[in-house]
FIFIDO-252365 format. One record per residue: residue in three letters; x, y, z of N, C-alpha, C in turn. Coordinates in pm, whole numbers, padded with zeros to 5 digits, always signed. Example, Ala and Ser with C-alpha at 12.3 -4.5 7.8 and 13.67 -1.06 7.14 Angstrom:
Ala+01319-00569+00780+01230-00450+00780+01320-00330+00780/Ser+01285-00225+00708+01367-00106+00714+01290+00003+00787/
This chain:
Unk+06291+01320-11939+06179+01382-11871+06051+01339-11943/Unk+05939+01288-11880+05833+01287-11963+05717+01292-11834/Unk+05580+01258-11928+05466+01368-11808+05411+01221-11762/Unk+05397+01219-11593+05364+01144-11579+05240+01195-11463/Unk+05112+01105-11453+04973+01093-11365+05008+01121-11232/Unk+04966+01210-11149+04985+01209-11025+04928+01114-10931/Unk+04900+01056-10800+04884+00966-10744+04799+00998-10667/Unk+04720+01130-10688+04661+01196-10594+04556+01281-10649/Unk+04376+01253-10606+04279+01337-10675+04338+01490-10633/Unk+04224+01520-10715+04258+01705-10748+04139+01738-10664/Unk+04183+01867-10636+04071+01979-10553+03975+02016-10608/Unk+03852+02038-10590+03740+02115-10654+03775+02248-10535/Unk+03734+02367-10653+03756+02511-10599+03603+02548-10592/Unk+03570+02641-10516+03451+02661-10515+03436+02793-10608/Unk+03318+02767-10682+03251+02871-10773+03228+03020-10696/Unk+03275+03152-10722+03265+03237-10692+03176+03358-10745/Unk+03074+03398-10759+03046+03498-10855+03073+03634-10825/Unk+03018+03733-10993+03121+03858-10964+03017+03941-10839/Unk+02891+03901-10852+02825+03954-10729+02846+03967-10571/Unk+02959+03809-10585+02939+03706-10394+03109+03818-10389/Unk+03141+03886-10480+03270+03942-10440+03237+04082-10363/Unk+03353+04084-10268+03322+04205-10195+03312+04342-10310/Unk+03295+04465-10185+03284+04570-10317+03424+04612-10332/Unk+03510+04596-10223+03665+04612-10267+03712+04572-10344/Unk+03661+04417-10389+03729+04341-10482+03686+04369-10607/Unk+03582+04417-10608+03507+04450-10749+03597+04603-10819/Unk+03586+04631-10713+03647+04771-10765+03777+04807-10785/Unk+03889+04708-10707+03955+04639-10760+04007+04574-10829/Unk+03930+04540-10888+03966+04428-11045+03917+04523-11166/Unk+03823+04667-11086+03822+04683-11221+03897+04802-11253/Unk+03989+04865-11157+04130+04896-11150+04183+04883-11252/Unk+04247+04942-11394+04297+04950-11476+04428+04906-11450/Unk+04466+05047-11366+04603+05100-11339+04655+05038-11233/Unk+04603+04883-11164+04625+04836-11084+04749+04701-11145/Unk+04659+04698-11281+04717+04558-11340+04835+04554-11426/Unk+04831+04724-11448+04938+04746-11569+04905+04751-11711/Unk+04935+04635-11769+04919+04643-11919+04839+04486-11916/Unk+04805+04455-11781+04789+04295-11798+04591+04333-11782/Unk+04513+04248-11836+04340+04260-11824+04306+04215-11760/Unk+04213+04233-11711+04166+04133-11635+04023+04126-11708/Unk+03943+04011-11768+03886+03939-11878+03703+03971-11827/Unk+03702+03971-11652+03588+03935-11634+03585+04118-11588/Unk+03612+04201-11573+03595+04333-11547+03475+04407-11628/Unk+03390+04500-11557+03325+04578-11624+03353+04632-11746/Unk+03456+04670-11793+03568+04728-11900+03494+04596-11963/Unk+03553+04454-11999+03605+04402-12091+03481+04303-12105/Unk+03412+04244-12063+03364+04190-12009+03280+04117-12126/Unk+03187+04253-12183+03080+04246-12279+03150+04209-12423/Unk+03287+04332-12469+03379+04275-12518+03387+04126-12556/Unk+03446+04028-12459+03478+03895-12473+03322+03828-12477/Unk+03261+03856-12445+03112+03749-12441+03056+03819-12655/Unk+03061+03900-12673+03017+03896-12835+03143+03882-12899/Unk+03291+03870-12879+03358+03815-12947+03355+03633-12966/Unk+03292+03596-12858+03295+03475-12837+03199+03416-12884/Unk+03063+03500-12952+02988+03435-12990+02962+03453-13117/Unk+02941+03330-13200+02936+03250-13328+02919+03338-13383/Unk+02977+03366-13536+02903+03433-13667+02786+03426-13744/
């Protein structure tokens, strides 16, 4: 088995922001108890969290 180049370009996805999301979806994702034990990274909850962990000492 080894990794080989596909033969075929890749998709561009289109950029979404958390604004262009409905309000279902927003409120939705930021659903705790929706996900379980799993996060979701870009949520009101976590959000601020990951952006000052991420930035430099």
């Amino acid at each position: 088995m080894s990794l080989q180049l596909a033969q075929w370009d890749g998709e561009y996805q289109d950029l979404i922001t958390w604004e262009q999301l409905t309000d279902a979806a927003r409120v939705a994702l930021n659903d705790n108890a929706k996900f379980g034990t799993a996060e979701v990274p870009f949520s009101d909850t976590h959000y601020e969290d990951h952006l000052d962990n991420a930035w430099p000492l």
